[in-house]
PDB file of the backbone (N, CA, C, O) and the ligand in Angstrom, with CONECT records:
HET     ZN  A 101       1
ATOM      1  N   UNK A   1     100.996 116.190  97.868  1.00  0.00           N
ATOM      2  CA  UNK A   1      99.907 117.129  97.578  1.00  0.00           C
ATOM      3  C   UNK A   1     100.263 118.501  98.125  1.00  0.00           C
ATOM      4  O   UNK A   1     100.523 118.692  99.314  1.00  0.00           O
ATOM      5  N   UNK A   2     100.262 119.254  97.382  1.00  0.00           N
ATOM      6  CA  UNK A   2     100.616 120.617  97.976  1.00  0.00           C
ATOM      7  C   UNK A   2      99.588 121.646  98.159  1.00  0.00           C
ATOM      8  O   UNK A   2      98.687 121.883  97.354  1.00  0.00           O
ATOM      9  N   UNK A   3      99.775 122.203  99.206  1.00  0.00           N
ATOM     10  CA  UNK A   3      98.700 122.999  99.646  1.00  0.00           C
ATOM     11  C   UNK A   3      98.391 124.169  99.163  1.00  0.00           C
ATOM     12  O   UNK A   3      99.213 125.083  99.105  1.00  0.00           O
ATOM     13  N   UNK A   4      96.915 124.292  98.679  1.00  0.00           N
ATOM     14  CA  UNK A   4      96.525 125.424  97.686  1.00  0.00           C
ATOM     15  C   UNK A   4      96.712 127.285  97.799  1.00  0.00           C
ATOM     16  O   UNK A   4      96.647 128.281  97.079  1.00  0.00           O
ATOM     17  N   UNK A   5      97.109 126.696  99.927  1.00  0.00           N
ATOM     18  CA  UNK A   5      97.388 128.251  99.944  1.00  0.00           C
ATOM     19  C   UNK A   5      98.858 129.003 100.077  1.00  0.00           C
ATOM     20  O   UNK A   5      99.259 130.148  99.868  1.00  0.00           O
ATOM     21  N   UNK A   6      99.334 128.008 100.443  1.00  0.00           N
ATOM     22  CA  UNK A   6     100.893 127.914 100.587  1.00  0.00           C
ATOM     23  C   UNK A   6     102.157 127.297  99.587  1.00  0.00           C
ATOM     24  O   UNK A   6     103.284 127.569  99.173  1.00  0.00           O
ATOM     25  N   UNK A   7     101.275 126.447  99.539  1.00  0.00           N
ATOM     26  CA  UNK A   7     102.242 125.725  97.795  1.00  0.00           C
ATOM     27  C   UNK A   7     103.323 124.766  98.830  1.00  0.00           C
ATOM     28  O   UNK A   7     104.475 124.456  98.525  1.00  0.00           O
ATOM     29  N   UNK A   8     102.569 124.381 100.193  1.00  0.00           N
ATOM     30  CA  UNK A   8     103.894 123.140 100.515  1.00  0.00           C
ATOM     31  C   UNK A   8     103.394 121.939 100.965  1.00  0.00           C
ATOM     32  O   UNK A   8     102.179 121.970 101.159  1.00  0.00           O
ATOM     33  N   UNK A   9     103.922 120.924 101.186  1.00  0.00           N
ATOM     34  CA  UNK A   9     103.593 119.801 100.992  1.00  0.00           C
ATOM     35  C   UNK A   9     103.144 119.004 102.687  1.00  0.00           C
ATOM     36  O   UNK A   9     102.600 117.927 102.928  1.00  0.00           O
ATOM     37  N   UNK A  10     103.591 119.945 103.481  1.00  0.00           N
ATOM     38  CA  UNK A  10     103.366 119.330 104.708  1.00  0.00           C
ATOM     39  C   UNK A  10     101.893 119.484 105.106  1.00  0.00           C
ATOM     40  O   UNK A  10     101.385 120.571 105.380  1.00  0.00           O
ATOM     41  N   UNK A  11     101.134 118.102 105.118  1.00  0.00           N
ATOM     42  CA  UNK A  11      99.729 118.303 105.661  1.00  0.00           C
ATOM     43  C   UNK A  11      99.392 117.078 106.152  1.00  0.00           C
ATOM     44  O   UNK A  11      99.970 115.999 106.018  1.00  0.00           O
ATOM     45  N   UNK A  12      98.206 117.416 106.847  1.00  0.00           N
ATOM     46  CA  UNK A  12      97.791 115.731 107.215  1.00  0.00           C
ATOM     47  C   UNK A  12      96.353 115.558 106.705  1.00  0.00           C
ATOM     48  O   UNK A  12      95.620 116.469 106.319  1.00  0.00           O
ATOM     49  N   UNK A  13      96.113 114.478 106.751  1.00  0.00           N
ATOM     50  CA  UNK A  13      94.689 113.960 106.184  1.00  0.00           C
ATOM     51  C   UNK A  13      93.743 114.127 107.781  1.00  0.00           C
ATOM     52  O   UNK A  13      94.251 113.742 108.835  1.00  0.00           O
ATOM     53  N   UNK A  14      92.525 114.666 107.737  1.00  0.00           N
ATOM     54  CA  UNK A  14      91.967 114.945 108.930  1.00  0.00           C
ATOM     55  C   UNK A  14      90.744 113.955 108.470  1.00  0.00           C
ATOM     56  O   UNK A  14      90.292 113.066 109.191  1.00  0.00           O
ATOM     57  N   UNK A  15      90.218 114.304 106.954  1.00  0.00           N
ATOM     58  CA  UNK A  15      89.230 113.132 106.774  1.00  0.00           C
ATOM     59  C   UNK A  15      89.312 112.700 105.339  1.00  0.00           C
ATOM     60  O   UNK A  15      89.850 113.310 104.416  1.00  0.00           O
ATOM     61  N   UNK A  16      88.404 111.016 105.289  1.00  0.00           N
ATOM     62  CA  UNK A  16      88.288 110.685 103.854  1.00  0.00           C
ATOM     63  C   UNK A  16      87.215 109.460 103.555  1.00  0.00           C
ATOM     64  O   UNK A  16      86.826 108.507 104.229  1.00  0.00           O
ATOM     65  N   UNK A  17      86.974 109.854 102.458  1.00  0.00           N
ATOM     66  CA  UNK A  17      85.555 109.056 102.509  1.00  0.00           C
ATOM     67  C   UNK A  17      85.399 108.888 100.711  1.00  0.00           C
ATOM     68  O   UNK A  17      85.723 109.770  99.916  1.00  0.00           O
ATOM     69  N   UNK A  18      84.884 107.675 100.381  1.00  0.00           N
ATOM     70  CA  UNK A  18      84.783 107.015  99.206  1.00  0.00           C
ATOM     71  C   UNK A  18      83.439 108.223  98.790  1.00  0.00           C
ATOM     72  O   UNK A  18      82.605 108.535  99.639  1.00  0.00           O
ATOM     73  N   UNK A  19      83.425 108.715  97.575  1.00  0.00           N
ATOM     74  CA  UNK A  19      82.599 109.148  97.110  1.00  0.00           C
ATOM     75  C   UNK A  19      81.493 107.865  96.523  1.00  0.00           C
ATOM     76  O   UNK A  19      81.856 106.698  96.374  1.00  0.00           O
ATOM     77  N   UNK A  20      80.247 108.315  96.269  1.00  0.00           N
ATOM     78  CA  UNK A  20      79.086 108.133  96.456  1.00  0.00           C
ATOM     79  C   UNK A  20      79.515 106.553  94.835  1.00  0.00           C
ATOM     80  O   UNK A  20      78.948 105.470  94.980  1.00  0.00           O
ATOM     81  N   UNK A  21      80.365 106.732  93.709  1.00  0.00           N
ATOM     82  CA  UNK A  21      80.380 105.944  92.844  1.00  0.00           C
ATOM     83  C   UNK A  21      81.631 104.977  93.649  1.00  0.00           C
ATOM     84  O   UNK A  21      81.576 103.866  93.123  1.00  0.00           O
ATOM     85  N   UNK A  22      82.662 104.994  94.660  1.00  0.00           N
ATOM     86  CA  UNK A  22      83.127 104.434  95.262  1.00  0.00           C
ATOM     87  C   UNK A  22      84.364 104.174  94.302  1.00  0.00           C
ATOM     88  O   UNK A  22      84.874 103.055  94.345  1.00  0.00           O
ATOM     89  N   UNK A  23      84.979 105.301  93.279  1.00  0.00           N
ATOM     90  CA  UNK A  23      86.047 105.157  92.454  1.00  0.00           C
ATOM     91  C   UNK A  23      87.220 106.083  93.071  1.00  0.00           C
ATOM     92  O   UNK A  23      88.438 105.935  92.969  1.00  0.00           O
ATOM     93  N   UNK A  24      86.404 107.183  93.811  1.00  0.00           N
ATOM     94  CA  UNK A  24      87.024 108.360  94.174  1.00  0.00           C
ATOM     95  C   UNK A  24      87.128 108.543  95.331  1.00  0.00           C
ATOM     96  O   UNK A  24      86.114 108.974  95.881  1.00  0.00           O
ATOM     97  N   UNK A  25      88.548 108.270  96.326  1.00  0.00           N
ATOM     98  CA  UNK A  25      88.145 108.713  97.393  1.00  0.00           C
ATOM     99  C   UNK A  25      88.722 110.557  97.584  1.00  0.00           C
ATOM    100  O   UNK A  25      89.581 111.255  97.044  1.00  0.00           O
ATOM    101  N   UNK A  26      87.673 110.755  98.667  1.00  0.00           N
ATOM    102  CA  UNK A  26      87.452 112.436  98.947  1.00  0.00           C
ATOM    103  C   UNK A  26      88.396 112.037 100.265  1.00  0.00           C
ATOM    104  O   UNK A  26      88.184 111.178 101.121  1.00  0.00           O
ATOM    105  N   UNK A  27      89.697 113.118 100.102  1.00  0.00           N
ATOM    106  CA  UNK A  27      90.389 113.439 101.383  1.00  0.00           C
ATOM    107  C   UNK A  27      90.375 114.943 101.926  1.00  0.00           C
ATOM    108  O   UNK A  27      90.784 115.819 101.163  1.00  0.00           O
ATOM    109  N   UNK A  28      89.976 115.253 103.068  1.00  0.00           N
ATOM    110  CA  UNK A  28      90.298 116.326 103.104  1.00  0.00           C
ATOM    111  C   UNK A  28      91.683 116.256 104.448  1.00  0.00           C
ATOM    112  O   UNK A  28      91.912 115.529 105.414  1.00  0.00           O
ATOM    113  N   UNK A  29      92.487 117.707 103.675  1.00  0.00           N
ATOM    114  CA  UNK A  29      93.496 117.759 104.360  1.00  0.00           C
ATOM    115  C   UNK A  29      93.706 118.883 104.875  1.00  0.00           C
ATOM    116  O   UNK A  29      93.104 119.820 104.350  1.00  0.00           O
ATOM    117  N   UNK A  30      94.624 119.190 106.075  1.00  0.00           N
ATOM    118  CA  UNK A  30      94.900 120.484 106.236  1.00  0.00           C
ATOM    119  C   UNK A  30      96.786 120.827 106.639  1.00  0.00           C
ATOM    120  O   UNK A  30      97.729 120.163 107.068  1.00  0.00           O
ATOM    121  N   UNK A  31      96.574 122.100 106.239  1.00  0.00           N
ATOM    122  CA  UNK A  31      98.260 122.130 105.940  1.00  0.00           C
ATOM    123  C   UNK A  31      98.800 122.706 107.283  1.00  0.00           C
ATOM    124  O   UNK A  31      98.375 123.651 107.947  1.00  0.00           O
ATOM    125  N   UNK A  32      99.871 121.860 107.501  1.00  0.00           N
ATOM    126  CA  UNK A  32     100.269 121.748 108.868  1.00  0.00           C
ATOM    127  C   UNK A  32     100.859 123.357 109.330  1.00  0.00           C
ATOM    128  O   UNK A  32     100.630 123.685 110.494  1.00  0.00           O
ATOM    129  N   UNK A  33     101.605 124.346 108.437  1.00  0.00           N
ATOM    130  CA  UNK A  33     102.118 125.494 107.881  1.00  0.00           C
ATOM    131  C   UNK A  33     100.946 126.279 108.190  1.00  0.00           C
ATOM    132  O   UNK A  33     100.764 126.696 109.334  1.00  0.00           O
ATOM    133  N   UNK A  34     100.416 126.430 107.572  1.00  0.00           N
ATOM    134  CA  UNK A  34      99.264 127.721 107.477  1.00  0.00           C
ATOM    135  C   UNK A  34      98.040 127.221 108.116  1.00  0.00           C
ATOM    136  O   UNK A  34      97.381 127.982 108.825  1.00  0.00           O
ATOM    137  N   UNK A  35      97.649 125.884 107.905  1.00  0.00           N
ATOM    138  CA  UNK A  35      96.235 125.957 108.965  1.00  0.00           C
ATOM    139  C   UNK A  35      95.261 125.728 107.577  1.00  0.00           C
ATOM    140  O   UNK A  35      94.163 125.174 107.638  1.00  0.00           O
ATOM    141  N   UNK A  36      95.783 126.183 106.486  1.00  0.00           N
ATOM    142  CA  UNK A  36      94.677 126.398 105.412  1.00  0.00           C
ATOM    143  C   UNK A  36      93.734 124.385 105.097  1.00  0.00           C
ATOM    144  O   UNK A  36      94.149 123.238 104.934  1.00  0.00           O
ATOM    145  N   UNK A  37      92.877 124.822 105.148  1.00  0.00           N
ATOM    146  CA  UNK A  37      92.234 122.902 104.953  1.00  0.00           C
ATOM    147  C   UNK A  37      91.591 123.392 103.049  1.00  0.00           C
ATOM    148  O   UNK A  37      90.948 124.362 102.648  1.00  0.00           O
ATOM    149  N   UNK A  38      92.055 122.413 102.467  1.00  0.00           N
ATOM    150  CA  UNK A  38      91.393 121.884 101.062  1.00  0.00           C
ATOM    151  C   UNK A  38      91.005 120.442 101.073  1.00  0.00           C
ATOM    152  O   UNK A  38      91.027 119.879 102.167  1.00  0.00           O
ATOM    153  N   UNK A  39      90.686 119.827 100.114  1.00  0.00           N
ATOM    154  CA  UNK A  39      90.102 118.671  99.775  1.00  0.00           C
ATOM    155  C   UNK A  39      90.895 118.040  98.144  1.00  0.00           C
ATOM    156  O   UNK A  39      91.174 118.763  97.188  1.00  0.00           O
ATOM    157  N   UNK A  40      91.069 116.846  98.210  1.00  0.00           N
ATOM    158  CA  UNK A  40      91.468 116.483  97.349  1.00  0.00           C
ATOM    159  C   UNK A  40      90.987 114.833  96.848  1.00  0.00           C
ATOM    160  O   UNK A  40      90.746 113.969  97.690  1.00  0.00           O
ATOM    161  N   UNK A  41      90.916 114.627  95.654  1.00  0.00           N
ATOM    162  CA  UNK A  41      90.448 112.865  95.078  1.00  0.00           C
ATOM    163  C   UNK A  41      91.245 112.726  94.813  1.00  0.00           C
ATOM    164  O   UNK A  41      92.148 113.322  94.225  1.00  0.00           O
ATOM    165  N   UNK A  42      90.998 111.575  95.352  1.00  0.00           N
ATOM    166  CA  UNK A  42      91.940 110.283  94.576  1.00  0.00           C
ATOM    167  C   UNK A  42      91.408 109.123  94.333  1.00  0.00           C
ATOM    168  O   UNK A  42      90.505 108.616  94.999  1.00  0.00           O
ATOM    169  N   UNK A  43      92.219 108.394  92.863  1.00  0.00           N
ATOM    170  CA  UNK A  43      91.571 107.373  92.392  1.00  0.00           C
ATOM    171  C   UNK A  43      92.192 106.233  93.299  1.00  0.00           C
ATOM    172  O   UNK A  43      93.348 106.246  93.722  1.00  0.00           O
ATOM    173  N   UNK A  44      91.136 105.124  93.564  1.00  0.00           N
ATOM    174  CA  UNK A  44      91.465 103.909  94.045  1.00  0.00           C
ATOM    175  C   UNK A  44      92.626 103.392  93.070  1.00  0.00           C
ATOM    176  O   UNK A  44      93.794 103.246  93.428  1.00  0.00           O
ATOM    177  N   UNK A  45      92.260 103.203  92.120  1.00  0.00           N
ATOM    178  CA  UNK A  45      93.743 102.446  90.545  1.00  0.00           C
ATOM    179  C   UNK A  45      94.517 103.289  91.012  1.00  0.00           C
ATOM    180  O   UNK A  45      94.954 103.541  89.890  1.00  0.00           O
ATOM    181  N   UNK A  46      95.243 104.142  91.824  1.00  0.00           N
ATOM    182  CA  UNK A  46      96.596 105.105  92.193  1.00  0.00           C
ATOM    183  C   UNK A  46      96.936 104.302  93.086  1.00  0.00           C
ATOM    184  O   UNK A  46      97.998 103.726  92.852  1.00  0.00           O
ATOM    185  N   UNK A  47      96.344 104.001  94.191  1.00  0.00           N
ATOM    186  CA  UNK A  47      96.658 103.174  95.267  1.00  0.00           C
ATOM    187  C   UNK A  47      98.119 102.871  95.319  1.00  0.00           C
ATOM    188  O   UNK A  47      98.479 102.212  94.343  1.00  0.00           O
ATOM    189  N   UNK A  48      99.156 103.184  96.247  1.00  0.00           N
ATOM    190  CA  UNK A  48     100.110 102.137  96.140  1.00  0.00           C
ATOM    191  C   UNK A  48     100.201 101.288  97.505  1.00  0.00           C
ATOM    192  O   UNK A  48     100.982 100.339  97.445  1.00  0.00           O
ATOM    193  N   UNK A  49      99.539 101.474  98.701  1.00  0.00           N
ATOM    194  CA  UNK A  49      99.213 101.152  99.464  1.00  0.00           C
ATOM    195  C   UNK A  49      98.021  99.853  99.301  1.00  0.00           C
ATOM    196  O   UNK A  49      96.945  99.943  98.709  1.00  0.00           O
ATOM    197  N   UNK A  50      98.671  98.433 100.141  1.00  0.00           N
ATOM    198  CA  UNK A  50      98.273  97.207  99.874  1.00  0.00           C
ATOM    199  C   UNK A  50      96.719  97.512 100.750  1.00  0.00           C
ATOM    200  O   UNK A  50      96.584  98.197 101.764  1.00  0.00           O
ATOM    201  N   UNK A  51      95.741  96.825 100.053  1.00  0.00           N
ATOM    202  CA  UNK A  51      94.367  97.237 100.927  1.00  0.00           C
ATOM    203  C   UNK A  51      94.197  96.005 101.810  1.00  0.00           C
ATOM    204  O   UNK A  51      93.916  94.987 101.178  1.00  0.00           O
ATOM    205  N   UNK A  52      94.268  95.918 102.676  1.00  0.00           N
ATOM    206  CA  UNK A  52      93.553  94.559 103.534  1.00  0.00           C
ATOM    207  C   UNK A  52      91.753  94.291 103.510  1.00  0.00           C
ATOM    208  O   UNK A  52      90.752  94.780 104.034  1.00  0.00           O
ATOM    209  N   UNK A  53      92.058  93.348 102.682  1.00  0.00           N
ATOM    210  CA  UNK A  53      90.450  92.410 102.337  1.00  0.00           C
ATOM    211  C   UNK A  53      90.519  91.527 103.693  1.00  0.00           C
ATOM    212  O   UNK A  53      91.413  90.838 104.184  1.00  0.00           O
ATOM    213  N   UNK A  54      88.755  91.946 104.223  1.00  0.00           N
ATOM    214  CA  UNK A  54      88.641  90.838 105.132  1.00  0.00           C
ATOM    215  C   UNK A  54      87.676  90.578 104.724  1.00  0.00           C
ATOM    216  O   UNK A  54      87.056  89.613 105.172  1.00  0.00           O
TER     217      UNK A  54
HETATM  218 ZN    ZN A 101      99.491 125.894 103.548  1.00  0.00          ZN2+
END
């Protein structure tokens, strides 16, 4: 994900949370470079990361 103010890829996820239909999760990130924070979705079906069901 590249950052909207800088155009680079180094950031970390500070927060994220399933939107309200629970298809979309809301990340927000901020770019490690500039400091600049955006927000970004993502679909659960992208996932490539295994989810642990308990
Ligand atoms: Zn940046």
């Amino acid at each position: 994900m590249n950052c909207p103010n800088c155009g680079k890829t180094d950031n970390k996820v500070i927060d994220s949370r399933l939107s309200k239909d629970e298809v979309v999760i809301r990340r927000r990130r901020e770019c490690l470079l500039c400091s600049g924070r955006f927000t970004t979705y993502e679909s659960i079906e992208e996932l490539v990361l295994p989810l642990l069901i308990k």
